[in-house]
C-alpha positions, 0 to 999 in steps of 0.5 A: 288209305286214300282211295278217290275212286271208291265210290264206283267200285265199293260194294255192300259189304265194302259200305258195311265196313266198320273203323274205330274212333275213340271206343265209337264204331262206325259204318263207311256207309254211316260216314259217307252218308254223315259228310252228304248230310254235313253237306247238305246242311251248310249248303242250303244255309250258305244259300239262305244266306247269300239270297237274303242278302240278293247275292247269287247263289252259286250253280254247284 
């Protein structure tokens, strides 16, 4: 179920919501946070990269 609004609307107990992968349990707040650490990550790597190599990193 897509829901692009979610993030203005869920609650505490919307976070603590848990799925089911593969007999492993986790947490929406688990998932939202591990995509911004995903993030994070390979965009200061893509940074790093594109500066060592004097090209302009993008404004995101």
């Amino acid at each position: 179920m897509d829901d692009p609004d979610g993030l203005t609307r869920w609650t505490v107990p919307h976070l603590e919501q848990t799925f089911t992968r593969r007999d492993e349990v986790f947490s929406r707040h688990w998932i939202i946070w591990h995509i911004i650490e995903h993030d994070l990550h390979y965009g200061g790597e893509l940074s790093l990269t594109l500066g060592t190599h004097g090209l302009a990193v993008p404004d995101l």
